[in-house]
ZAMARGU-4260 file (C-alpha; in steps of 0.2 Angstrom, whole numbers, plus 5000, padded with zeros to 4 digits):
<rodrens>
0) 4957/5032/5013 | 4954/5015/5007 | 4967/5002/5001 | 4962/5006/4983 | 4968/5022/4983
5) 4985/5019/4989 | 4989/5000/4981 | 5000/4997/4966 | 4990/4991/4950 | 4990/4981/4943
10) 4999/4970/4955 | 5017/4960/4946 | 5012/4942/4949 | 5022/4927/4946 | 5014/4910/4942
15) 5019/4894/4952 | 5032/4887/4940 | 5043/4901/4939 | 5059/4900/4942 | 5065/4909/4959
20) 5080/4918/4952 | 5066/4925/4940 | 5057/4930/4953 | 5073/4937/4965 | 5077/4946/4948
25) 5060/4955/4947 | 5060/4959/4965 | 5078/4966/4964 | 5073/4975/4947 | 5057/4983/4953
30) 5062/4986/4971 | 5048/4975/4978 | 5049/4967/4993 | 5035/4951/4986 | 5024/4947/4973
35) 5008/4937/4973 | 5006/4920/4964 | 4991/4918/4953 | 4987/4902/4944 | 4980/4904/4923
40) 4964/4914/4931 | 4976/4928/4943 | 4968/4918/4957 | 4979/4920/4971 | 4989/4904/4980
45) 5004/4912/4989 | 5015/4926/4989 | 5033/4924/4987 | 5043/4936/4998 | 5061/4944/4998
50) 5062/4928/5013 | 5056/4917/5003 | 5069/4920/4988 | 5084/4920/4999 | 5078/4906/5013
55) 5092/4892/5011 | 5099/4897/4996 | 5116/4904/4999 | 5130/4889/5002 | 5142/4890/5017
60) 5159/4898/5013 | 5172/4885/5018 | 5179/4897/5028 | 5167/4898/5042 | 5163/4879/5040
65) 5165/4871/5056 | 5169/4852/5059 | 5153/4841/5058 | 5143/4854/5050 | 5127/4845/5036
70) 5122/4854/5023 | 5104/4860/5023 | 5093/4853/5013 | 5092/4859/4994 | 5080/4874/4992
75) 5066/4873/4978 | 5069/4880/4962 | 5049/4885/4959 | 5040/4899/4964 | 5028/4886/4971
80) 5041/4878/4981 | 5046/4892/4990 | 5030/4903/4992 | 5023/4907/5007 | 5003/4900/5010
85) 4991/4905/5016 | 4992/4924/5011 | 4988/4937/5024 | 4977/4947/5011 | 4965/4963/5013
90) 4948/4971/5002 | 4950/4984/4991 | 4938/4993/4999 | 4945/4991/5018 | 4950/5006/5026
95) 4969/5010/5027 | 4969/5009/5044 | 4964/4991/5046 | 4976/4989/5032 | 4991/4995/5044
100) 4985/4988/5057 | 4983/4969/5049 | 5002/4970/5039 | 5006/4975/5059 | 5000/4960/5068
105) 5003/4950/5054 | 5021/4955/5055 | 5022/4954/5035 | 5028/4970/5022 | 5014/4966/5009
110) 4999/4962/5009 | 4990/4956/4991 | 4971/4967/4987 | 4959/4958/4984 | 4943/4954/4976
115) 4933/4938/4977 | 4949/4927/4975 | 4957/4938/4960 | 4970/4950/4965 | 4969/4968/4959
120) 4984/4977/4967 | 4995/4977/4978 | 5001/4988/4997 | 5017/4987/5002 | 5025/4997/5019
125) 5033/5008/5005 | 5017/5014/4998 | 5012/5017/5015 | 5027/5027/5020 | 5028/5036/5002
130) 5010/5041/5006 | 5013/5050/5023 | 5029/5058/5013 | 5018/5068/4999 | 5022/5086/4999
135) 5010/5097/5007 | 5008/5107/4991 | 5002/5092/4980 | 4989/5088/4997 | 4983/5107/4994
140) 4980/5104/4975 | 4973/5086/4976 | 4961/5094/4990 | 4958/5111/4979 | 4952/5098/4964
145) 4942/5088/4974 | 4932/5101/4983 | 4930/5107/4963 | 4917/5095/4961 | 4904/5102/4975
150) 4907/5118/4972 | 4917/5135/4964 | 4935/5133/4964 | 4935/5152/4976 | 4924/5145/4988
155) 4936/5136/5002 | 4951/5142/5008 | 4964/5126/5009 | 4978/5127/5021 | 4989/5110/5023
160) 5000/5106/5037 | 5012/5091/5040 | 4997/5083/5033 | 4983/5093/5042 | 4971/5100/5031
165) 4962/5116/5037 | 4948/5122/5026 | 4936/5141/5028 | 4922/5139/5018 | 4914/5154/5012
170) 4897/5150/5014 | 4901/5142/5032 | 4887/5128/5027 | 4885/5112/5041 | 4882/5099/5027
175) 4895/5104/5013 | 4907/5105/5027 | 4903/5087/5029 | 4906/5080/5010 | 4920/5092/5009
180) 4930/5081/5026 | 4925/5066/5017 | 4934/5070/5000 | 4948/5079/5007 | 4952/5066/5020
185) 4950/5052/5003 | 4966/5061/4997 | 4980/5050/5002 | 4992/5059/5011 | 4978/5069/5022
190) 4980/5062/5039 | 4965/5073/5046 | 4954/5088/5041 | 4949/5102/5052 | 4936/5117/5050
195) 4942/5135/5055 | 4925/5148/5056 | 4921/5158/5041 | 4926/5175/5054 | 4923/5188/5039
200) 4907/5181/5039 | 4904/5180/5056 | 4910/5197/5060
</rodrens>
């Protein structure tokens, strides 16, 4: 899989001047956790994160105020004042596994997809996790349609497993079994694809 087919797109952006409660509504509204900011061309400058929206924005209740305690400094009212910059950022073509791993060692939730300096979609954890949660009926169908295309719809027998993928085919060919673990594992949800003997035919 590759981080175009599990991104969100087209990614929600938000431009520099727009106003943070806008954006902490959007996030709230939509359930995301940030949202990239494009200039007037979608070319990325920042993301703006659920830390972002609510760092330094809540004033003290003057019941836990304590003697001697300064109020921190006002927090910006702009998208552009608050964004985080750089962005940790991936291809659309990069392998989900990279992908996991950089939001990992990045220690971030979202990661805009990119192409050039435009962005075209968006992975957050949630996709990630909401991938790894499809049903195992849906994997079986997805696999069944794309194993359509290279041959008869009677040819492979399709078995799917807590994500495991076990496929007979028929005419126990070396090469089709090859292009048929490429499109099956290209389903997201398919964690890995194994080949069982053909034993009717090797009988």
């Amino acid at each position: 899989m590759l981080a175009r087919d599990v991104m969100c797109a087209p990614a929600v952006t938000v431009a520099p001047d727009t106003p943070v409660r806008k954006a902490a509504a959007t996030l709230a509204d939509r359930g995301f956790t940030a949202l990239p900011v494009v200039d007037d061309e979608d070319r990325l400058l920042g993301i703006v994160t659920e830390a972002d929206v609510v760092r330094d924005r809540f004033p003290r209740d003057i019941r836990t105020a304590r003697l001697g305690d300064v109020p921190g400094a006002a927090a910006g009212s702009t998208v552009g004042q608050v964004m985080t910059a750089p962005v940790v950022t991936v291809g659309s073509v990069l392998d989900v596994v990279d992908v996991v791993r950089a939001m990992l060692d990045e220690g971030v939730r979202s990661v805009p997809v990119v192409e050039g300096d435009r962005v075209v979609g968006i992975v957050s954890r949630r996709d990630l996790v909401r991938v790894l949660a499809r049903d195992d009926r849906r994997l079986a169908r997805d696999v069944h349609n794309r194993l359509a295309m290279i041959s008869t719809p009677d040819r492979w027998s399709i078995d799917v497993t807590d994500g495991v993928v076990t496929l007979v085919d028929s005419r126990d060919d070396a090469t089709d079994r090859h292009v048929a673990t490429v499109l099956a594992e290209n389903v997201p949800g398919v964690l890995r694809v194994r080949h069982v003997p053909n034993r009717t035919e090797s009988a």
